[in-house]
C-alpha positions as CSV (number, residue, x, y, z in Angstrom):
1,X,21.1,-49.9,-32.4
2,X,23.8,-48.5,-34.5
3,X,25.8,-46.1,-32.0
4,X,27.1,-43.7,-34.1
5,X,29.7,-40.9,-34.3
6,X,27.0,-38.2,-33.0
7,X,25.2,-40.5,-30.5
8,X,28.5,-40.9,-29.1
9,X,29.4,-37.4,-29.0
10,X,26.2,-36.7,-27.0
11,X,26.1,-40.1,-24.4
12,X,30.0,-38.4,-23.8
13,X,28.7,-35.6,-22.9
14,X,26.1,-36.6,-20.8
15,X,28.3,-39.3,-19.3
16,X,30.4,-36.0,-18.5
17,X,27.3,-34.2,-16.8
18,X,26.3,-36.6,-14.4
19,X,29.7,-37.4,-13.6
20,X,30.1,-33.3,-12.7
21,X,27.3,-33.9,-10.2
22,X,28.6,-37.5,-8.8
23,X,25.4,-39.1,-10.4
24,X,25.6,-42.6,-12.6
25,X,25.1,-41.9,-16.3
26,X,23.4,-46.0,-16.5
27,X,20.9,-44.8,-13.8
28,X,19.6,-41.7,-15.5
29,X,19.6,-43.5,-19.0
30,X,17.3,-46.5,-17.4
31,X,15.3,-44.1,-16.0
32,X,14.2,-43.2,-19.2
33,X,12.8,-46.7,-20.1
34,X,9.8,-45.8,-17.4
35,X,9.2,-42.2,-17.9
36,X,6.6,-41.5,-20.3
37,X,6.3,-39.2,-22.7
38,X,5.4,-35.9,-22.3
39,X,1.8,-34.4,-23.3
40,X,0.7,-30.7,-24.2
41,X,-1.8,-30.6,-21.6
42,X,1.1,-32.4,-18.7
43,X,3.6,-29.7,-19.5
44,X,1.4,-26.5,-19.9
45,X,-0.6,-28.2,-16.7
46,X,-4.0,-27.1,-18.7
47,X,-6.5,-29.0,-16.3
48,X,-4.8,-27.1,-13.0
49,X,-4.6,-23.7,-14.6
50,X,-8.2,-24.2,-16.0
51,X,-9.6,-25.6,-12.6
52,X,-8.2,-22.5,-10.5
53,X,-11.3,-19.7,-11.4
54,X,-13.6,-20.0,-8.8
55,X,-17.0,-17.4,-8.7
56,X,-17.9,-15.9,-5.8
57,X,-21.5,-15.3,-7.4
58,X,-23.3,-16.5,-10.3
59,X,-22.9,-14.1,-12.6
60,X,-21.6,-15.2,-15.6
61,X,-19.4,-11.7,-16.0
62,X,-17.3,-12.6,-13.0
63,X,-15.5,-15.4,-14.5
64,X,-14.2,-12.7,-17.3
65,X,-13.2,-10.5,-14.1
66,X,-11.3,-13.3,-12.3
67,X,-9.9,-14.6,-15.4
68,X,-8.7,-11.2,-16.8
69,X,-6.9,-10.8,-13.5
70,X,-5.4,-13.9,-13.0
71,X,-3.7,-13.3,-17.1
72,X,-2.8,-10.1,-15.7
73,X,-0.7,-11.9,-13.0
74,X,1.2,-14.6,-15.3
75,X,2.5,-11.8,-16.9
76,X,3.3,-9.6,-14.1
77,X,5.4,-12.8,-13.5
78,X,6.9,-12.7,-17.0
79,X,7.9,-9.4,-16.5
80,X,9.8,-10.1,-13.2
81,X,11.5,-13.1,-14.5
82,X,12.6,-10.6,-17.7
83,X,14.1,-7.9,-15.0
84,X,15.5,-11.0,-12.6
85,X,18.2,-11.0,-16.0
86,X,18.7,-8.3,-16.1
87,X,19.5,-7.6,-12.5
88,X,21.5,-10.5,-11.6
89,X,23.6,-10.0,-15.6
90,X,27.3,-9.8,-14.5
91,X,29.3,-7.2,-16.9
92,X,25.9,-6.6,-18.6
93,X,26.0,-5.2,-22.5
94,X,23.9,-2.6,-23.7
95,X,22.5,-5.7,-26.2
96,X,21.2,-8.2,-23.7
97,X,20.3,-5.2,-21.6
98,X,17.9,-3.6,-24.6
99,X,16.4,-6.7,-25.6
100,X,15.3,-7.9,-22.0
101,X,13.9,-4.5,-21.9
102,X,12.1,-4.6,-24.8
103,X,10.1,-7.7,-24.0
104,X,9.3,-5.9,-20.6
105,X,7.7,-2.9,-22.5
106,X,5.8,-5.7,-24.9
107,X,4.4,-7.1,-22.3
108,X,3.3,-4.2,-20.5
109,X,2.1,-2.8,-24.0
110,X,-0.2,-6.1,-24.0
111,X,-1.4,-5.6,-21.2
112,X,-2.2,-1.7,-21.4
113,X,-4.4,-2.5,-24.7
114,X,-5.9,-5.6,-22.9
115,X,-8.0,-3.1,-20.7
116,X,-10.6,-3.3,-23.7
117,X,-11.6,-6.9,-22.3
118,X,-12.5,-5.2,-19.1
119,X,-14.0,-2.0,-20.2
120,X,-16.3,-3.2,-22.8
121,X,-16.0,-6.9,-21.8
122,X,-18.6,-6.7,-18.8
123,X,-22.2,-5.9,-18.1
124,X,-22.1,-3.0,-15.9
125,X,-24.9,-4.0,-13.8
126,X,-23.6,-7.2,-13.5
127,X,-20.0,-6.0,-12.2
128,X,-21.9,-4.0,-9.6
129,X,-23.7,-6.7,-8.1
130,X,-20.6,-9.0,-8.0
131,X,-17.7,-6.2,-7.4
132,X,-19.8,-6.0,-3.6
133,X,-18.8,-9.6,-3.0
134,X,-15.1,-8.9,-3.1
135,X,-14.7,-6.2,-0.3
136,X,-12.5,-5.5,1.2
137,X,-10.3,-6.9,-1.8
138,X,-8.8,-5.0,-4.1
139,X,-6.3,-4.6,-7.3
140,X,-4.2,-2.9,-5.4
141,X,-3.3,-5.7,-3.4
142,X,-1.3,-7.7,-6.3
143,X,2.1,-8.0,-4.5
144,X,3.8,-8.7,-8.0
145,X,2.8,-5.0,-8.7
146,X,5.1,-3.9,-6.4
147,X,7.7,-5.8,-6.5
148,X,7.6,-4.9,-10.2
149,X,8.5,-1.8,-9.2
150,X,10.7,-2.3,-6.6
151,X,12.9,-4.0,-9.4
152,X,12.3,-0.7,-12.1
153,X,13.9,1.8,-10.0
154,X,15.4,3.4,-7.1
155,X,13.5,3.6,-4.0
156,X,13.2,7.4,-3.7
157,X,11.0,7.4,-6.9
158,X,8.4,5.9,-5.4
159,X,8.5,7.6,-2.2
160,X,5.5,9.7,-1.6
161,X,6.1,12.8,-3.0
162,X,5.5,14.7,-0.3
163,X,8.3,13.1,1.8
164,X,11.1,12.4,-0.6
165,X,13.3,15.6,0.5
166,X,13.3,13.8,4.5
167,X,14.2,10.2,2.7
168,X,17.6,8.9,1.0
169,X,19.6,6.0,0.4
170,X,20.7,5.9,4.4
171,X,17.0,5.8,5.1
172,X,16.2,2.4,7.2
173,X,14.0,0.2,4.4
174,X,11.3,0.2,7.0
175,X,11.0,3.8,7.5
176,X,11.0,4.2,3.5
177,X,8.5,1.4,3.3
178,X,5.6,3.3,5.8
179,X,6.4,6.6,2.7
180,X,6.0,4.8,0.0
181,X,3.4,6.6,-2.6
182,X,1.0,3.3,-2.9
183,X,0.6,3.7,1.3
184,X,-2.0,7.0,0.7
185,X,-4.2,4.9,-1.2
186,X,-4.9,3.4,2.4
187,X,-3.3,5.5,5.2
188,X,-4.4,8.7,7.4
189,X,-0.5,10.1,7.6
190,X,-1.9,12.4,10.6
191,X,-3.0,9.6,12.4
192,X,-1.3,7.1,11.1
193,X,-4.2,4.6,11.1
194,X,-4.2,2.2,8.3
195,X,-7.2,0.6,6.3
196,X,-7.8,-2.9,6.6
197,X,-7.1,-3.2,2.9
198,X,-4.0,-1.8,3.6
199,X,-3.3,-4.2,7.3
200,X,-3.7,-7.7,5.6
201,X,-1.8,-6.3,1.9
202,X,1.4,-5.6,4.7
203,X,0.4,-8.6,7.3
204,X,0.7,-11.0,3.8
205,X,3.9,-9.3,1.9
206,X,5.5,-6.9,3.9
207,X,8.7,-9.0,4.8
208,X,8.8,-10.0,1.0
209,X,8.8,-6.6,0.4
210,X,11.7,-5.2,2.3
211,X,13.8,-8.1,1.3
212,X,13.2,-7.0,-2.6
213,X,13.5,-3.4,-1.6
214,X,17.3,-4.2,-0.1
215,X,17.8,-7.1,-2.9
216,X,16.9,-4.6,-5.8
217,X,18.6,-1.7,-4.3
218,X,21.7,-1.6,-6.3
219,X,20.8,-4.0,-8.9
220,X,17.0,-2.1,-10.4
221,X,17.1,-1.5,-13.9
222,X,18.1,2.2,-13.6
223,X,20.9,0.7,-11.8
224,X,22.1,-1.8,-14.3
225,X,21.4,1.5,-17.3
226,X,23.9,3.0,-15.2
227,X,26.3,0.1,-15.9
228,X,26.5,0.2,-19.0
229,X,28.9,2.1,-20.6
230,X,28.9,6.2,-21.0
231,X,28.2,6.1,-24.7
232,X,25.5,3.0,-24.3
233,X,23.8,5.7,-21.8
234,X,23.4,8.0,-24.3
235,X,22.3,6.1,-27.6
236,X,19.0,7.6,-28.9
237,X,17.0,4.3,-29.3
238,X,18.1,3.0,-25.5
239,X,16.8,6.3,-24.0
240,X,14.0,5.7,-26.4
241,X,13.2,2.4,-25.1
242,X,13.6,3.5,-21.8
243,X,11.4,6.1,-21.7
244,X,8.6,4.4,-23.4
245,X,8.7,2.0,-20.5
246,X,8.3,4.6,-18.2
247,X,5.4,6.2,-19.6
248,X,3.8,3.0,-20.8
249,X,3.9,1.5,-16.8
250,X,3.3,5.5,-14.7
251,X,1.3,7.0,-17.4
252,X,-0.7,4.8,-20.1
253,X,-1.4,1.8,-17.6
254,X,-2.4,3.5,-15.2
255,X,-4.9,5.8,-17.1
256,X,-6.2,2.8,-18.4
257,X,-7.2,1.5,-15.4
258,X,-8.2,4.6,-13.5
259,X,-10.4,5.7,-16.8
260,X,-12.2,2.1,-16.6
261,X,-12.8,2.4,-13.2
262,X,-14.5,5.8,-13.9
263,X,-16.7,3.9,-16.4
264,X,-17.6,0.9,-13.7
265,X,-17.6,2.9,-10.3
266,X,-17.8,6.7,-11.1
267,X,-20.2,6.9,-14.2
268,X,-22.5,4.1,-14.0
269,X,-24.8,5.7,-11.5
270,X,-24.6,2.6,-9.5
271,X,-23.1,2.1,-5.9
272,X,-21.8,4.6,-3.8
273,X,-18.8,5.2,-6.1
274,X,-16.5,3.9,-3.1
275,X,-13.4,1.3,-4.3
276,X,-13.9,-2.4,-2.5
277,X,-10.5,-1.5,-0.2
278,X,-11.9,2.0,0.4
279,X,-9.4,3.7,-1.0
280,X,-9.7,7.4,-2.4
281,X,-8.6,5.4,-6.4
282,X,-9.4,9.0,-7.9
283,X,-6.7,10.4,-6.7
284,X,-4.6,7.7,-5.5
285,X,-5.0,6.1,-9.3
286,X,-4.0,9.3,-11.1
287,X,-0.6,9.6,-12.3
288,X,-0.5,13.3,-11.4
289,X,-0.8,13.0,-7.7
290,X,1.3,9.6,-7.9
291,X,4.2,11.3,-9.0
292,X,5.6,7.7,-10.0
293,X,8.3,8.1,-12.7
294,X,11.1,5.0,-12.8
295,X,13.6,7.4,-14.9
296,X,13.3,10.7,-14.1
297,X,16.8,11.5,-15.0
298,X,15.8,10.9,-19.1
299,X,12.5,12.7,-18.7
300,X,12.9,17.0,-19.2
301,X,12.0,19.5,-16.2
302,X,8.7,20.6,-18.5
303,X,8.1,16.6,-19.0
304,X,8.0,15.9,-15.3
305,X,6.6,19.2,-14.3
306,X,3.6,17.3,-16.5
307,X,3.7,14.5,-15.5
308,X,-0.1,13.2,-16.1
309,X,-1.2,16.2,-17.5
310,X,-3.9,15.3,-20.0
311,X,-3.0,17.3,-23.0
């Protein structure tokens, strides 16, 4: 083999790169006479990821349910691995910062328009019959979810509404945590008995949880838009961008799901119309009683007066 001027370039600066890590470049290169070549199907790891959908039932209609859901989480895991950039981006530019953002918002577009495949995608006698084999399982226990928006936004917004004015940034994380606006989906606050939904979701995640809730604190994407310089803050098409995620992830996904819920549990005249964690979703879901925005600072008083407000 004819070593030339390139090849040299490059073994330099590999000999330079293991060197850096105390490792011998002749090692690393023989290594390479054994490893074999990689495949499509090694790389993507297509037999595990198509071996991991396992029905409960046997109707046919679940597999679309399970697999919907588990697309739904590779994404959710795009999307945090998109904000993780952003967050941990040292002197962070309004460039980097918009086009992160951007493929965030794609991604939740995607999956905002995907809710076709569920709400025409199933028979709705067949979801019925299966949707009873899952309690006391539910959607809302996707801990990506939430850490999703633990990474969108300062805490406070996603306090319960009715508690934010007795919560700030000197609140202890756990007191914050037992007010957070997803806890009255399973949660008598005059009791404070919890739902089992709500037990195992905490008994699973909770410490995961209030490590990202002190991790993201200063470092959200609201926080790092308030990096960025004054006039950066104020260009149309950031705000723009901005705002669209907001209402894309409080508003338009969420009505999504709550109006094919409606379809499935609500209108079918099947079941007792009851979610498989027992939650009350019809209020719970609605972006009206959530009071969820990420940005309220870029949104009008009129605009978050209606926030949800069918028009």
């Amino acid at each position: 083999m004819k070593i030339t001027e390139n090849a040299e370039a490059i073994l330099n600066e590999i000999d330079e790169k293991y060197a850096a890590i105390n490792q011998k470049t002749e090692t690393q290169l023989e290594g390479l006479l054994w490893s074999k070549p990689i495949t499509y199907w090694d790389y993507i790891q297509t037999d595990a990821l198509l071996n991991i959908q396992t029905q409960r039932t046997t109707l046919p209609d679940e597999m679309v349910f399970i697999m919907y859901h588990q697309v739904n989480e590779l994404i959710f895991k795009m999307i945090l691995w998109e904000m993780n950039q952003i967050s941990y981006c040292q002197n962070i530019e309004a460039s980097f910062f918009a086009e992160r953002l951007m493929r965030i918002s794609r991604y939740f577009d995607m999956l905002t328009t995907s809710f076709s495949i569920m709400e025409n995608g199933m028979e709705v006698e067949q979801y019925m019959k299966f949707r009873n084999t899952l309690t006391p399982a539910s959607g809302f226990q996707s801990a990506q979810y939430r850490l999703i928006e633990f990474s969108s936004t300062d805490l406070i917004n996603l306090i319960d509404n009715r508690y934010r004015d007795a919560i700030d940034r000197n609140t202890p994380y756990e007191h914050a945590f037992e007010h957070l606006y997803w806890q009255a989906a399973g949660k008598d606050y005059a009791t404070g008995k919890k739902s089992y939904l709500l037990e195992e979701f905490e008994r699973k995640y909770k410490k995961t949880f209030l490590a990202h809730m002190e991790e993201y604190n200063t470092i959200n994407i609201w926080q790092k838009f308030k990096q960025l310089p004054e006039l950066d803050q104020k260009n149309p098409e950031l705000v723009k961008a901005m705002r669209h995620f907001d209402h894309t992830v409080n508003i338009t996904w969420v009505m999504q799901h709550l109006n094919v819920a409606i379809k499935y549990i609500d209108q079918s005249g099947k079941g007792t119309g009851e979610a498989t964690g027992g939650s009350d979703w019809k209020k719970y879901m609605h972006p009206k009683y959530q009071r969820r925005i990420f940005f309220p600072e870029l949104w009008s008083a009129e605009e978050l007066a209606n926030w949800g407000v069918e028009v």
